[in-house]
C-alpha positions in Angstrom: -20.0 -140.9 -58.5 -18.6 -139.8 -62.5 -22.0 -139.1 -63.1 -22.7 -136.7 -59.9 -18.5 -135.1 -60.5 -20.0 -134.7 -64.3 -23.4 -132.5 -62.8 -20.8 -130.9 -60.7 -18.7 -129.9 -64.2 -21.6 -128.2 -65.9 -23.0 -126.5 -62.9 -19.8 -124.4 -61.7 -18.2 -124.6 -65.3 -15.5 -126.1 -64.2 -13.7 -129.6 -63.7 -13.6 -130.9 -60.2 -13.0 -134.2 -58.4 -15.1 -136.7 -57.1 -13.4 -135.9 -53.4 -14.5 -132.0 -54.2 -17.4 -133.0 -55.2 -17.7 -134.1 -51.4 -16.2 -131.0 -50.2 -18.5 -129.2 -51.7 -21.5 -130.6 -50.3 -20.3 -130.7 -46.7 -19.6 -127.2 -47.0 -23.3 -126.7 -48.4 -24.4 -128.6 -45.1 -22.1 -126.3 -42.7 -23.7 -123.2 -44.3 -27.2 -124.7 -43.9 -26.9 -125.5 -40.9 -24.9 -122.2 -39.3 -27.9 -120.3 -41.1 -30.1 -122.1 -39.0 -28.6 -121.3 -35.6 -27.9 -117.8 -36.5 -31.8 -117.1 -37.0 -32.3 -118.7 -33.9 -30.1 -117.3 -31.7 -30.9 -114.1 -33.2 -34.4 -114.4 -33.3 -33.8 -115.4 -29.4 -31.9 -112.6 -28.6 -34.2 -109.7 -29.6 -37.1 -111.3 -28.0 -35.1 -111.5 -24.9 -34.6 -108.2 -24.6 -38.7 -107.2 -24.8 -40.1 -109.7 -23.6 -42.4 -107.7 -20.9 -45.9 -106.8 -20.9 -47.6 -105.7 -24.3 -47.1 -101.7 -23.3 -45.4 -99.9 -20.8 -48.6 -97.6 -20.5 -51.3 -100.5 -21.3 -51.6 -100.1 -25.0 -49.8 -100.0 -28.1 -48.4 -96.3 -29.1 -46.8 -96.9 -32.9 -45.4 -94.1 -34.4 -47.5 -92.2 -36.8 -46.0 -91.2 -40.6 -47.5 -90.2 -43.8 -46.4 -93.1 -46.8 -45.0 -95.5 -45.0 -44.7 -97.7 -48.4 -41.1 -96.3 -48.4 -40.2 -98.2 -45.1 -40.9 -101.3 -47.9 -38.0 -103.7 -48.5 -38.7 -103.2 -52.5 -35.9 -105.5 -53.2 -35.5 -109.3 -53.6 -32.3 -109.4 -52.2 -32.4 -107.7 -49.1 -35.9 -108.5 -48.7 -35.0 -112.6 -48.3 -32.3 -111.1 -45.6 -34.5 -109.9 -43.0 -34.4 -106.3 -44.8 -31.1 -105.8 -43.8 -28.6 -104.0 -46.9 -27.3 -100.9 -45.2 -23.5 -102.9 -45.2 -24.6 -105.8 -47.9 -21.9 -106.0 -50.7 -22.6 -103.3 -53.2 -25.2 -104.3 -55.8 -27.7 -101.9 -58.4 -30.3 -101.9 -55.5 -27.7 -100.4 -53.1 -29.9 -96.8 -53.5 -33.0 -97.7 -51.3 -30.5 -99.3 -48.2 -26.9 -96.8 -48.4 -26.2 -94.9 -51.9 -22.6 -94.6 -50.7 -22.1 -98.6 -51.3 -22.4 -97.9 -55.2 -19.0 -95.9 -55.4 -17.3 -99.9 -54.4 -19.3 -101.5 -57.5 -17.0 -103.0 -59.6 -18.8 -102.6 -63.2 -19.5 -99.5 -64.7 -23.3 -98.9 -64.9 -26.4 -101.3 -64.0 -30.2 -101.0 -63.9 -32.6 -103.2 -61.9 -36.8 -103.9 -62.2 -38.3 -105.6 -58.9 -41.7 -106.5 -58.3 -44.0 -106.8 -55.4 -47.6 -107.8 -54.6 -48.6 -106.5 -51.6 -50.6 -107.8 -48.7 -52.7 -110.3 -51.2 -53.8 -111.7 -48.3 -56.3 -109.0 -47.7 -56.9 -107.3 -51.2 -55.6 -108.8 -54.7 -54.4 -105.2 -56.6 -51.9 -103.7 -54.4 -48.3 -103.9 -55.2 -45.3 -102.9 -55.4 -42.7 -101.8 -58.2 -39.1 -100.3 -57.9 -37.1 -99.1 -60.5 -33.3 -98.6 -60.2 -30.0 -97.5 -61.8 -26.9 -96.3 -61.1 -23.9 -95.1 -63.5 -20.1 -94.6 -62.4 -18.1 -91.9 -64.1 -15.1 -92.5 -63.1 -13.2 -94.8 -59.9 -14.4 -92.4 -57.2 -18.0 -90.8 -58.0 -21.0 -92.6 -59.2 -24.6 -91.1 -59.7 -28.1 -93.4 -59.2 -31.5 -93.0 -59.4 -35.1 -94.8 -58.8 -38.7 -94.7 -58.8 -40.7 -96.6 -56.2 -44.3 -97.2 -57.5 -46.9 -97.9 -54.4 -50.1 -99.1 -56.4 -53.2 -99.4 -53.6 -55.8 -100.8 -56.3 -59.4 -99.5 -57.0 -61.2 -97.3 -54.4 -64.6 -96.5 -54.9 -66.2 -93.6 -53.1 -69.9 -93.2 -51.2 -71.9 -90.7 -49.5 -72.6 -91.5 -45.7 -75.8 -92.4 -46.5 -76.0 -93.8 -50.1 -73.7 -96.9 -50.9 -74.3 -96.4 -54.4 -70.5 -95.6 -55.5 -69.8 -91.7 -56.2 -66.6 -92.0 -58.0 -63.9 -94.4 -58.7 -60.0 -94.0 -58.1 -56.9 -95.7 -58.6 -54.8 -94.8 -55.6 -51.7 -94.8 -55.6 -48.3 -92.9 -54.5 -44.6 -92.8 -55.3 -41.3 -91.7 -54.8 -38.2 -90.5 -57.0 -35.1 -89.8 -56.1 -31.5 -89.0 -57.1 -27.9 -89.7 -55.1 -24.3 -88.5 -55.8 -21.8 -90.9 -53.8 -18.1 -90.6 -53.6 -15.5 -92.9 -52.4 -13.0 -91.0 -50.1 -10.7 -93.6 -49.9 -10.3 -96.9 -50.5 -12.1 -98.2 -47.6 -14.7 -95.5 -46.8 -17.5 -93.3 -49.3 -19.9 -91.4 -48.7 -23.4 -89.9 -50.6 -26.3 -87.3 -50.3 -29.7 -87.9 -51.8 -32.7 -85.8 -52.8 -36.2 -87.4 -53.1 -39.7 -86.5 -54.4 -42.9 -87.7 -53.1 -46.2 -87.9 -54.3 -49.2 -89.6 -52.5 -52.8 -89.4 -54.4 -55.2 -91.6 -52.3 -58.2 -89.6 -52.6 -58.2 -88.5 -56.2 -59.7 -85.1 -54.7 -62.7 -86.4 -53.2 -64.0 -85.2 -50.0 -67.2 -85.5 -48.5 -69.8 -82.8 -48.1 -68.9 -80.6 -45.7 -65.3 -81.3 -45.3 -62.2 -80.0 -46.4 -61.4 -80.6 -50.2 -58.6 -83.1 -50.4 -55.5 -83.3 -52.7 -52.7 -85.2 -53.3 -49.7 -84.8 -50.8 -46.4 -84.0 -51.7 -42.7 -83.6 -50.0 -39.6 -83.0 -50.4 -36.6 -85.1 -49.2 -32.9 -85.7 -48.2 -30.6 -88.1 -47.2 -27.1 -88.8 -46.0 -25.4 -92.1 -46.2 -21.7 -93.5 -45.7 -19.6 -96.9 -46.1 -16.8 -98.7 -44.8 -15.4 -101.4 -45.3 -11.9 -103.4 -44.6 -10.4 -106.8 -45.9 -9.3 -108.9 -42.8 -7.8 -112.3 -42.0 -9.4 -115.3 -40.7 -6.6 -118.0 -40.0 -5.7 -118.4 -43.5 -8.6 -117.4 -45.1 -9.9 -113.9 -46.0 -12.4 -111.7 -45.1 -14.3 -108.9 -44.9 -15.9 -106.2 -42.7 -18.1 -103.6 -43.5 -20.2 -101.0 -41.5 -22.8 -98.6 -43.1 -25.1 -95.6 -42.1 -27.9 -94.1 -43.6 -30.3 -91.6 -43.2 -33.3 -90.9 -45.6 -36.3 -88.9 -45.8 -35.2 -86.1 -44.4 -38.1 -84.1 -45.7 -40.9 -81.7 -45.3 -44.4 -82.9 -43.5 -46.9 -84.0 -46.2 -50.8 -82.7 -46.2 -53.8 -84.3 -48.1 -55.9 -80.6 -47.6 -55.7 -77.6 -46.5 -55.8 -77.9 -42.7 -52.6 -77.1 -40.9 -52.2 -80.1 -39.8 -49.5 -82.1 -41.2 -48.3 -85.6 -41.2 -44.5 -86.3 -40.5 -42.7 -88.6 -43.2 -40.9 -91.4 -42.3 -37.6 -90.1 -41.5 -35.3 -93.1 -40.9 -31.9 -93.7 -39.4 -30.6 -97.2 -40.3 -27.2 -98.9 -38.8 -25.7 -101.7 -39.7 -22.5 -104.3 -40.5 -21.7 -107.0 -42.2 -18.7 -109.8 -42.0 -18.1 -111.9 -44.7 -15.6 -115.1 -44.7 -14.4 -116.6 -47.9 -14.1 -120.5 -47.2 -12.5 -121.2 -50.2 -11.6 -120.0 -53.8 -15.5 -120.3 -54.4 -17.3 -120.3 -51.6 -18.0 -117.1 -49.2 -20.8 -116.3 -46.8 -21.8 -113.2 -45.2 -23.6 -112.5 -42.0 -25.4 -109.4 -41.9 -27.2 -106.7 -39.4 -29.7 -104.1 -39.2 -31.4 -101.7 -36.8 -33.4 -98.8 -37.7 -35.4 -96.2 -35.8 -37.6 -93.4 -37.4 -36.8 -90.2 -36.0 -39.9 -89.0 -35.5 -42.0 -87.6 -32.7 -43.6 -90.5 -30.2 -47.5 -90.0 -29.5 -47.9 -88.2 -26.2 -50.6 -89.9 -23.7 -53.3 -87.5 -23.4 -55.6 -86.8 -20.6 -59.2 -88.7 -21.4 -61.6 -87.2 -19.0 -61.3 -83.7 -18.3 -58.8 -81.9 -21.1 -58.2 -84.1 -24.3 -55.6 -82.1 -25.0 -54.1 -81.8 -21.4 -50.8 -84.1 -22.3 -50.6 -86.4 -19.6 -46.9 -87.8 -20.5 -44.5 -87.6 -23.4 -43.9 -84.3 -25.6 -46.0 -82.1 -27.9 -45.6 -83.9 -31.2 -46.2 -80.9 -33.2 -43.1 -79.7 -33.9 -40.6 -78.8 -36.8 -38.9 -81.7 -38.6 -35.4 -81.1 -37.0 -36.9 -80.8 -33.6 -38.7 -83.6 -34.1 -35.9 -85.6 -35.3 -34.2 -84.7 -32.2 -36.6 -84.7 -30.0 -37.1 -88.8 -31.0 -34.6 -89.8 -29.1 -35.7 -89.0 -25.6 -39.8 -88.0 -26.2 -41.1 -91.6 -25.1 -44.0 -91.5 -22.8 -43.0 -94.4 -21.3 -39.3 -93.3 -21.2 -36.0 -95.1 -22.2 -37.5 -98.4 -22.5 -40.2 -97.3 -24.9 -37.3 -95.5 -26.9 -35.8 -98.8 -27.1 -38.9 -100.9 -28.6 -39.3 -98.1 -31.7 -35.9 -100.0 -32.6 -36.6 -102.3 -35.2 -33.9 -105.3 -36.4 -32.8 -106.8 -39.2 -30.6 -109.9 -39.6 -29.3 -111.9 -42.4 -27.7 -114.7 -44.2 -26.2 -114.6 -47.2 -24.3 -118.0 -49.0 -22.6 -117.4 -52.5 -21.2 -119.9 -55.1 -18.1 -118.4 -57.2 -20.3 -115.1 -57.9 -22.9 -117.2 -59.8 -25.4 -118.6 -57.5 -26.7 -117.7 -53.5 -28.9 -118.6 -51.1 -30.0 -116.0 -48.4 -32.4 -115.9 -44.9 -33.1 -114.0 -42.6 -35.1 -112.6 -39.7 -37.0 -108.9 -39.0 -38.7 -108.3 -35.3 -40.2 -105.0 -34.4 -42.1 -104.6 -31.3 -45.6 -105.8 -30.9 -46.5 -102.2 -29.5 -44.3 -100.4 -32.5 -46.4 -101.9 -35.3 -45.2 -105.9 -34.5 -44.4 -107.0 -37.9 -42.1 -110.3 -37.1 -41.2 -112.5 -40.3 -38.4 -114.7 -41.7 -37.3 -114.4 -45.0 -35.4 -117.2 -47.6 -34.6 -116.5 -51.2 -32.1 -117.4 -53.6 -30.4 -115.4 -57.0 -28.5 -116.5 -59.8 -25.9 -114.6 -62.0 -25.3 -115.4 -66.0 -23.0 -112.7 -67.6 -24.7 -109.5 -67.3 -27.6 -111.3 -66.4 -28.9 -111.3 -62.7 -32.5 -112.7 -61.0 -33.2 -113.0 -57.5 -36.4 -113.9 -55.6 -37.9 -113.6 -52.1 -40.7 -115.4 -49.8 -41.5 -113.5 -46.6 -42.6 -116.1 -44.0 -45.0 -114.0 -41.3 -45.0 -115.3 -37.6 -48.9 -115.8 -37.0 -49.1 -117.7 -39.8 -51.8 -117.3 -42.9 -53.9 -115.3 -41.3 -51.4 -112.5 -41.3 -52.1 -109.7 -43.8 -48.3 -110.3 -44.9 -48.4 -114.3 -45.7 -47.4 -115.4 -49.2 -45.4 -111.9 -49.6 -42.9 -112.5 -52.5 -40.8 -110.6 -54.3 -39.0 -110.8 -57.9 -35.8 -108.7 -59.0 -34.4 -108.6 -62.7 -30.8 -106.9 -62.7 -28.5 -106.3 -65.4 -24.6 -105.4 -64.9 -22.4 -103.8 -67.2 -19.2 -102.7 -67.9 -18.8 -99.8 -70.0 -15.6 -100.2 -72.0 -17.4 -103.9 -73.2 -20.6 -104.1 -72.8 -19.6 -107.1 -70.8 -20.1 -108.0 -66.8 -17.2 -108.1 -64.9 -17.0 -111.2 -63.4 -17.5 -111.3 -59.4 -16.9 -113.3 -56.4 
């Protein structure tokens, strides 16, 4: 046992008894083991609530956007906690999931790298790549910014009826944006956004006789706000937090000249968090999502005398606001389809004395809504200013879905601006 209190010593940097040492790891257990059941039960309960035929109208009817690559978790954190981070504590990727949770940060300015490859279970040069930082000005107002980078690999172009290759592109699209976020008081903040996108997945080639193509481009807003409140647990503190966000409020995106146009994806993301300090060192946090794009649902259209007869639903073509509004109730199928374009999140997060966590998690959208379905596990630890987290994305279907083997890796740095230093965080 002096040996294992000695392991204990160096890990936590501090001295602790043999009996804590025992404390400690039935405490690891508890947290294993209420992680477990709250992925179950989770996982149960959303299935419960669709578990009817594949389609209200006998086939799937997903909602259609222009790049969806920023509907990506492009984080390690939040992507090993189901994708959930609208009410997660405040961290330097707080930009992609609420802006508003950066005006809580405790340290003064912080910059973040992550790293995804992408669906290598179909194609091997896709990925992923998110840049982030944020800088805090004074206690109340904080400014941030990123760049998402969507690589989508070599394309190589052919006539219809020679398959020698015409021309060669790299495709590939991405988004920047800036936030300004506020704290209002000291349990609620708030922030607006503005975002730039550019998609190039042609590289201006078009085949004879149709439209030339170009890259797409639109422009994008968002809204966010945060809450949160310490609370008591018996004798032990705690923590409740609630967050709203919605982003890419933005202008339909063309790849030519047509006037047809594709709708972003416009998202409106809800979410709270509890968190539950055991003891001077340990804390966990339970965490969830739900998000719905506001954007028109596919009508059904008539198939044998007018294609364009609409059958049941509402005419998609619309202005963004409309459309936005006109999401909530345009379902051909009605309330119950309305219900399955509501995707969830939910997430587990376990932390050692600031330095060291382990996270899970579960996301479930419906099978006729695009029916991505995964758990997530990852871990981070923190050193000084120093910060790394990682992420495995666990598909249900197993290997042979195209998102198996999905992993993700985060590099974040911390400072304080009067040191140069970290502040040191539970």
């Amino acid at each position: 046992m002096h040996g294992f209190a000695i392991t204990i010593e160096f890990l936590g940097c501090y001295k602790y008894s043999t009996n804590f040492a025992l404390k400690f790891l039935s405490m690891i257990k508890k947290v294993f083991l209420g992680l477990l059941f709250f992925l179950v039960i989770s996982n149960m309960v959303v299935l419960g609530q669709f578990n009817e035929d594949v389609s209200l109208l006998g086939a799937p009817n997903a909602l259609k956007v222009a790049v969806p690559f920023l509907m990506i978790a492009p984080d390690s954190r939040a992507g090993s906690m189901g994708d959930v981070g609208v009410a997660s504590k405040p961290d330097i990727n707080s930009q992609h999931w609420n802006p508003s949770k950066y005006a809580f940060t405790e340290n003064e300015w912080g910059l973040s790298l992550s790293y995804t490859p992408w669906l290598r279970n179909l194609i091997n040069d896709i990925d992923l790549t998110y840049l982030v930082g944020y800088y805090k000005f004074d206690e109340q107002q904080v400014v941030s910014a990123s760049l998402l980078y969507f690589s989508l690999g070599e394309i190589i172009f052919t006539s219809e009826t020679n398959p020698e290759p015409i021309k060669t592109h790299n495709a590939n699209e991405f988004a920047f944006d800036m936030a300004y976020s506020r704290k209002f008081s000291e349990k609620i903040g708030g922030s607006v956004g503005f975002k730039f996108i550019h998609s190039d997945l042609t590289g201006g080639f078009a085949q004879q006789g149709q439209s030339a193509a170009k890259s797409g481009q639109s422009y994008a807003a968002s809204i966010s706000t945060y809450y949160q409140t310490p609370v008591k647990i018996d004798k032990n503190n705690g923590e409740l937090a609630f967050g709203l966000h919605i982003s890419n409020i933005g202008t339909k995106l063309s790849y030519n000249d047509d006037q047809t146009k594709d709708f972003i994806p416009t998202n409106l993301r809800l979410g709270g968090r509890f968190t539950f300090d055991m003891d001077e060192y340990n804390q966990v946090s339970f965490l969830v999502d739900g998000n719905k794009l506001l954007v028109p649902t596919p009508p059904r259209y008539d198939d044998f005398d007018n294609s364009d007869l609409i059958t049941s639903g509402m005419d998609p073509n619309v202005s963004v606001i409309s459309g936005m509004l006109q999401s909530f109730y345009d379902a051909p199928g009605g309330y119950k389809e309305e219900l399955r374009e509501i995707s969830y999140g939910v997430g587990v997060e376990y932390s050692y004395s600031g330095q060291f966590a382990v996270r899970g998690g579960y996301f479930d959208e419906h099978m006729t809504k695009g029916n991505r379905k995964y758990f997530t596990i990852g871990a981070g630890v923190k050193y000084n200013i120093f910060k790394l987290d990682f992420a495995y994305l666990v598909p249900r279907g197993g290997h042979t879905n195209p998102l198996a083997n999905t992993v993700r890796f985060t590099l974040g740095f911390d400072f304080d601006k009067s040191t140069g230093r970290a502040k040191r965080k539970r």
